[in-house]
C-alpha positions in Angstrom: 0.0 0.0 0.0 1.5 3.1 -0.9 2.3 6.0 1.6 -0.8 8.6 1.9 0.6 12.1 0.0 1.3 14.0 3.6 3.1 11.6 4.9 5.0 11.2 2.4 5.7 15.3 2.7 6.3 14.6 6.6 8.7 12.4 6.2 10.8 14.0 3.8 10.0 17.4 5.4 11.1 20.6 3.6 15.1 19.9 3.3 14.1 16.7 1.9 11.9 18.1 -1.1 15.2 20.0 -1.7 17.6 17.9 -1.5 15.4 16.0 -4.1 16.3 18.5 -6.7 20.1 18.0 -6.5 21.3 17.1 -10.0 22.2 13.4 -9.5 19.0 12.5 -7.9 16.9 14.4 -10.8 15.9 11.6 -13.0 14.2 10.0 -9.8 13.3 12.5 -8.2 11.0 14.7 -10.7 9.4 11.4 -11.3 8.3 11.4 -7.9 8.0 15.0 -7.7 5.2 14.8 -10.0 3.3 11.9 -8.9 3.1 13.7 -5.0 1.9 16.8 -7.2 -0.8 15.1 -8.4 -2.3 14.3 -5.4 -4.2 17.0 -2.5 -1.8 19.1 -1.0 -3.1 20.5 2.3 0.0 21.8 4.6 0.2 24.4 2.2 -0.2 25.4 -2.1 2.1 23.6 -4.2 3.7 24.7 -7.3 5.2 22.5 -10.3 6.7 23.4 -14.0 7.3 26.1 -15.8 5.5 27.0 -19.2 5.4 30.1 -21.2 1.5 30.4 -22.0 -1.8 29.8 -20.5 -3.3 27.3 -23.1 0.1 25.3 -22.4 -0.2 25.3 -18.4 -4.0 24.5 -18.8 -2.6 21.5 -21.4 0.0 20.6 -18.2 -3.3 20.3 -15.7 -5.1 18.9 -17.9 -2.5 16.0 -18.4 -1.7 16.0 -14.1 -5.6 15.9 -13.4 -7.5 13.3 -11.6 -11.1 12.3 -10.6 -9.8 13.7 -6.8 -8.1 17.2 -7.7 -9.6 18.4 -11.0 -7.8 20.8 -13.4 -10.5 23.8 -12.8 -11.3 25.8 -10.0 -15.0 26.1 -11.2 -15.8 23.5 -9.0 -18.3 23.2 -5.9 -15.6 23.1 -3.7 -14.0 26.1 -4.1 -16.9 27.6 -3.3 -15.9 26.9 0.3 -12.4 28.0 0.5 -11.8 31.2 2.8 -14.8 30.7 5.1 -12.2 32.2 7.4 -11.2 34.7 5.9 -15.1 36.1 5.9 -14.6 38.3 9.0 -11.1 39.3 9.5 -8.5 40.3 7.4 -4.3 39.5 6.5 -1.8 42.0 7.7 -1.2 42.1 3.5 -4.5 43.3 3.2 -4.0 46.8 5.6 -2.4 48.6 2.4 -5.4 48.2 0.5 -8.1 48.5 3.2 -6.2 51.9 3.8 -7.0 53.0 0.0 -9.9 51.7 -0.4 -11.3 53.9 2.6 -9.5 56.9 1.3 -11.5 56.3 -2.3 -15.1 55.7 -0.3 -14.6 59.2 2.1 -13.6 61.1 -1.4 -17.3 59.6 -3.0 -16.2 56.7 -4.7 -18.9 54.2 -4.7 -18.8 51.6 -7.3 -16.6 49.1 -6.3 -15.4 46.0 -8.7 -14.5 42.8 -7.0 -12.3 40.8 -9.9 -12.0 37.5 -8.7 -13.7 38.2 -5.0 -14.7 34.8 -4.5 -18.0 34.6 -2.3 -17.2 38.2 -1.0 -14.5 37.9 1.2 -13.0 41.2 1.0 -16.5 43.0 0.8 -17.4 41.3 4.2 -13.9 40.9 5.7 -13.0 44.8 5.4 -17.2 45.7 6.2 -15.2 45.5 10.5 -12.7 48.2 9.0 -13.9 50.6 7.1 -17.8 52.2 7.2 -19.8 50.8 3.8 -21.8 54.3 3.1 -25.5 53.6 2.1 -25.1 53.9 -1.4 -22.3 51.5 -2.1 -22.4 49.1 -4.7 -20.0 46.0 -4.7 -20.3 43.5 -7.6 -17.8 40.4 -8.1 -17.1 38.7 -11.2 -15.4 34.6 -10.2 -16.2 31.5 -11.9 -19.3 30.1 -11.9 -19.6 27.9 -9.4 -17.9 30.5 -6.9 -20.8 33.0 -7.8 -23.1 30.2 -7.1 -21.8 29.7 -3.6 -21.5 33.7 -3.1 -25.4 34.5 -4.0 -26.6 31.7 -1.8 -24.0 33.2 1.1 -25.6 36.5 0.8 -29.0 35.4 1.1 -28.0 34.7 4.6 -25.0 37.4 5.6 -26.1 39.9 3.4 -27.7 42.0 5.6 -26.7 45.9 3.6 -27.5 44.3 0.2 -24.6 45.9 -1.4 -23.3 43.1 -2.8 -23.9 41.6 -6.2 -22.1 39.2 -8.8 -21.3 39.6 -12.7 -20.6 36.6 -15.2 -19.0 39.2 -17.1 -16.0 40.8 -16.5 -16.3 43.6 -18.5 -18.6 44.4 -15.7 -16.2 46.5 -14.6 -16.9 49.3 -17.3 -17.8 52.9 -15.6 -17.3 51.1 -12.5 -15.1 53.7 -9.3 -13.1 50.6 -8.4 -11.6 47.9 -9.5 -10.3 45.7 -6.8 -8.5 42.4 -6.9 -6.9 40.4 -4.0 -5.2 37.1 -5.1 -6.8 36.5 -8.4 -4.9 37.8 -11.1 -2.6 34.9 -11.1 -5.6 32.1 -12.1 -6.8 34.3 -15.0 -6.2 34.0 -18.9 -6.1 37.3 -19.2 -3.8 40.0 -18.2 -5.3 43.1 -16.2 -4.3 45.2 -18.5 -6.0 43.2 -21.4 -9.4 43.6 -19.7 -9.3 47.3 -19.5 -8.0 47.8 -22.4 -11.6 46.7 -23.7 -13.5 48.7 -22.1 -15.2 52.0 -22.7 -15.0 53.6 -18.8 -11.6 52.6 -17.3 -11.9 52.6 -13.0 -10.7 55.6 -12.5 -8.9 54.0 -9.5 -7.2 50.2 -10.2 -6.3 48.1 -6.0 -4.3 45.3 -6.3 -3.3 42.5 -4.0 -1.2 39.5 -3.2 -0.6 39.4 -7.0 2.5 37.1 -7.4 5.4 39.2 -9.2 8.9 38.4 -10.7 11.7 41.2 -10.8 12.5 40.3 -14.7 10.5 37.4 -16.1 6.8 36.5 -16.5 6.1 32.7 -17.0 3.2 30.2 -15.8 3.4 27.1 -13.5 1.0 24.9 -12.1 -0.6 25.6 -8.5 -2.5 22.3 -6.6 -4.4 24.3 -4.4 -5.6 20.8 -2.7 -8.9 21.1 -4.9 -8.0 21.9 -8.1 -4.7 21.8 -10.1 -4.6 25.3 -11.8 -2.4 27.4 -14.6 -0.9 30.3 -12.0 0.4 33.2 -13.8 3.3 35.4 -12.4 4.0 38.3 -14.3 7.3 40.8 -14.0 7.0 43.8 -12.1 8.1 46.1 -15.4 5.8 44.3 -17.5 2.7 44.3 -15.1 3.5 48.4 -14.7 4.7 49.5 -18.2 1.1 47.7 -19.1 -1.0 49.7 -17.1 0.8 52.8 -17.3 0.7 52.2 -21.0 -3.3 52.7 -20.7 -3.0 56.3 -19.0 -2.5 54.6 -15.6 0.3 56.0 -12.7 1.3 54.5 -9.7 0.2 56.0 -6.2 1.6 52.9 -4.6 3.4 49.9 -4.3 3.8 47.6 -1.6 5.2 43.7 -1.2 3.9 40.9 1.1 7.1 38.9 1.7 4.8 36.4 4.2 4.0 34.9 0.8 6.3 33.3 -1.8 6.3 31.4 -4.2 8.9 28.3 -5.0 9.0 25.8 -8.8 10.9 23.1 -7.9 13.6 22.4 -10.5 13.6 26.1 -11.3 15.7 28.2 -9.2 15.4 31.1 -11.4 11.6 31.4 -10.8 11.4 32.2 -7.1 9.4 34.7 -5.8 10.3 36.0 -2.6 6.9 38.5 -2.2 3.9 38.9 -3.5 2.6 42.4 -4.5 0.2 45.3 -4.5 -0.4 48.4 -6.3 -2.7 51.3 -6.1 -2.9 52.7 -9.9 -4.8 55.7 -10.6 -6.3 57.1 -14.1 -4.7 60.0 -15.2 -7.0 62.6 -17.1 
């Protein structure tokens, strides 16, 4: 009988996963690298291969997918993640609560959630900052997320502020855009979604937004439920794009409590994640 999968990570422990990349081990040892990838992960997110497009990472999943971890986040599950995250917040997220309550005292009040899962920012910063009457929050996630975030409302809803899009272009004329941890799973760029539309946000939050000093590439994330493409873009590319659009940075911060490590591929650490305030320029 074989070994369950965290065991197996137990045993070796950290120093042994690396120790499993040394050159003369390799030809074993990615072997078994990528069986224990293909299995739930759940001490923490694990990341595997390197692969210069979306449509080739998705082609990776595809191939590393089972009946038990799926190679799509659209799935009933994920509409569970993060119940914990529903009334508090991460010391990464203080940066943007701070802006975000600067835009609502100065009248913004259109706010777009891209990739805001069931709501978790909209109910985990409601302890921090005052929601005025008027406010309007709309999410755009995968289906099955929105699913689980309408029938959350219903229940924890109680300002009936919040609402959900299946569009992203949702975001057009919107005061806002906000997006915490979810540029990474898309197939699109940021900049490639406003580029299409009419009304830019005047104002552009990002959060925990994995980020390379010199290189963009995608790798594969098991997230323990579903093995996804995960995109990490370079810090000049990411800001030449939105600056090219008429955008300017007000800020910039890193969250070095996350990181981000491919095994076999030294040169793709990421030591911090990152977050930007961007705002229109007229």
């Amino acid at each position: 009988m074989s070994s369950p999968p965290n065991t197996i990570r137990t045993l070796l422990g950290r120093g042994g996963l690396y120790l499993m990349e040394l050159p003369a081990l390799r030809p074993i040892s990615e072997r078994m690298r990528r069986n224990l990838f293909r299995r739930p992960y759940r001490v923490e997110n694990d990341y595997y291969g390197v692969y210069p497009t979306f449509a080739a990472a998705q082609e990776a999943a595809n191939a590393l997918s089972t009946a038990s971890i799926p190679a799509s986040y659209d799935t009933e599950a994920a509409g569970r993640l993060y119940r914990g995250h529903m009334r508090r917040i991460r010391a990464s997220d203080y940066p943007l609560v701070f802006w975000l309550g600067r835009l609502l005292a100065d009248g913004r009040r259109r706010v777009f959630d891209l990739g805001g899962h069931i709501g978790v920012s909209y109910y985990g910063f409601s302890d921090y900052l005052d929601y005025p009457s008027d406010l309007t929050w709309t999410i755009h996630d995968v289906p099955a997320v929105m699913a689980a975030g309408r029938k959350w409302a219903d229940g924890h809803d109680a300002r009936r502020q919040l609402s959900f899009t299946d569009d992203p272009a949702g975001a057009d004329g919107q005061d806002v855009l906000v997006s915490t941890g979810a540029l990474q799973y898309l197939e699109y760029t940021l900049p490639e979604l406003l580029q299409r539309l009419r009304a830019k946000p005047p104002h552009v939050l990002v959060n925990l937004t994995p980020m390379h000093p010199s290189r963009s590439f995608f790798t594969l994330q098991n997230l323990s439920i579903a093995i996804c493409p995960y995109r990490v873009m370079s810090v000049v590319e990411f800001t030449e794009g939105m600056q090219a659009l008429g955008y300017r940075v007000v800020d910039h911060w890193q969250s070095p409590e996350r990181h981000l490590r491919v095994p076999f591929e030294p040169g793709c650490t990421v030591d911090s994640y990152h977050g930007f305030h961007f705002e229109l320029q007229a």
